[in-house]
C-alpha positions in Angstrom: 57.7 169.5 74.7 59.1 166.7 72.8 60.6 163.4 74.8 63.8 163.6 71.9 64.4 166.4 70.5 67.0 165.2 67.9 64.9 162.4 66.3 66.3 161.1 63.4 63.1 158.4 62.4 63.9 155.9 64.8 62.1 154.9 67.6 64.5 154.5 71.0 62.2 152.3 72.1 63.0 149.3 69.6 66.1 147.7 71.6 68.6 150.1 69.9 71.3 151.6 71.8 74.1 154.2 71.0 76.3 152.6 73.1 78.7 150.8 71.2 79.9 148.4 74.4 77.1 146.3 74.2 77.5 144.2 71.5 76.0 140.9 72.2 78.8 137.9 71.6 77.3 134.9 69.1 78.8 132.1 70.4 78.3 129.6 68.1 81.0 126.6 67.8 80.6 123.9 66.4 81.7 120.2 67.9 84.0 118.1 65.2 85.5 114.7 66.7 89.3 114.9 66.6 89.8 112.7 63.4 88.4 115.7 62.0 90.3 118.5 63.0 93.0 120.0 61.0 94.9 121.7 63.3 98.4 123.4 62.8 100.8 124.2 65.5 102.5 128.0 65.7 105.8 129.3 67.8 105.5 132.9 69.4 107.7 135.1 71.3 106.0 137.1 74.2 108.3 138.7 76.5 111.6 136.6 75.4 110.2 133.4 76.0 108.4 131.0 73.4 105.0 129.9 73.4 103.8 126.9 71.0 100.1 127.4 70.0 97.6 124.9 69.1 94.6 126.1 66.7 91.7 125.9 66.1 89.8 123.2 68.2 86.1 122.4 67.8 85.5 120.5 71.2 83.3 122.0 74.2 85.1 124.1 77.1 84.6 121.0 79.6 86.5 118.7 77.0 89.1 121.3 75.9 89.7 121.6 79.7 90.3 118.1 80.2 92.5 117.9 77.1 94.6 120.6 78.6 95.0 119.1 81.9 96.1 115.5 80.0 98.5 117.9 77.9 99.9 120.0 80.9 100.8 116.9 82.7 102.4 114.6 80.3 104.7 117.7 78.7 105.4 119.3 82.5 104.6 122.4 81.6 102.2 125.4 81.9 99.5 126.2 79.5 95.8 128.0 78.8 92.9 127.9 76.8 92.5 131.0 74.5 89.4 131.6 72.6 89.7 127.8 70.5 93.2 127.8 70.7 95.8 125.8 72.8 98.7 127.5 74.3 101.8 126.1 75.9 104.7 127.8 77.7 108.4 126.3 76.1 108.8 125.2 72.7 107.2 122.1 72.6 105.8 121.0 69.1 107.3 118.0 68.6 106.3 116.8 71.7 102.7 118.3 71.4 102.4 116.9 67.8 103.2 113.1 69.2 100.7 113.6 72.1 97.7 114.9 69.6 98.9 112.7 66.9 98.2 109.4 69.7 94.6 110.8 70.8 93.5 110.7 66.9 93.8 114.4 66.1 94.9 115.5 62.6 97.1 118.1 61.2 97.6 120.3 58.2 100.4 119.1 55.9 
């Protein structure tokens, strides 16, 4: 008796899967120094309340979590780190765009 009995020409055997769930993630990012970012800020409303988001930021996790932090505190407010994106609770651009603007980020015009 055969081991598959609905072989279609490929071997099982070779790493390949049916299962569509395990898709390996490519995580590849590259690192930029702020002066050359061009980032742009965005307003959205989630559940009645605004949230300002930052995107897209080429920095490693540790740095974008200390960026955060410096953020969080000198705006007193909440935010998170979303895939390469910034997000802030409140609307908060103007405020967000000086703070970036004095650690040598740039923005699109």
């Amino acid at each position: 008796m055969k081991k598959n009995l609905f072989e279609m020409g490929n071997s099982w055997d070779d790493g390949w899967s049916s299962d569509n769930k395990q898709k390996q993630k490519i995580e590849k990012q590259t690192t930029k120094e702020p002066s050359k970012h061009s980032l742009y800020i965005s307003k959205e409303r989630r559940r009645g309340k605004i949230v300002t988001i930052v995107q897209p930021f080429y920095l490693p996790k540790n740095e974008l979590k200390t960026l955060l932090k410096n953020i969080k505190s000198s705006l007193g407010c909440g935010g998170t780190i979303k895939d390469n994106s910034l997000e802030f609770q409140g609307e908060v651009s103007q405020k967000l765009r000086d703070i970036l603007d004095s650690k040598g980020f740039k923005f699109k015009k």
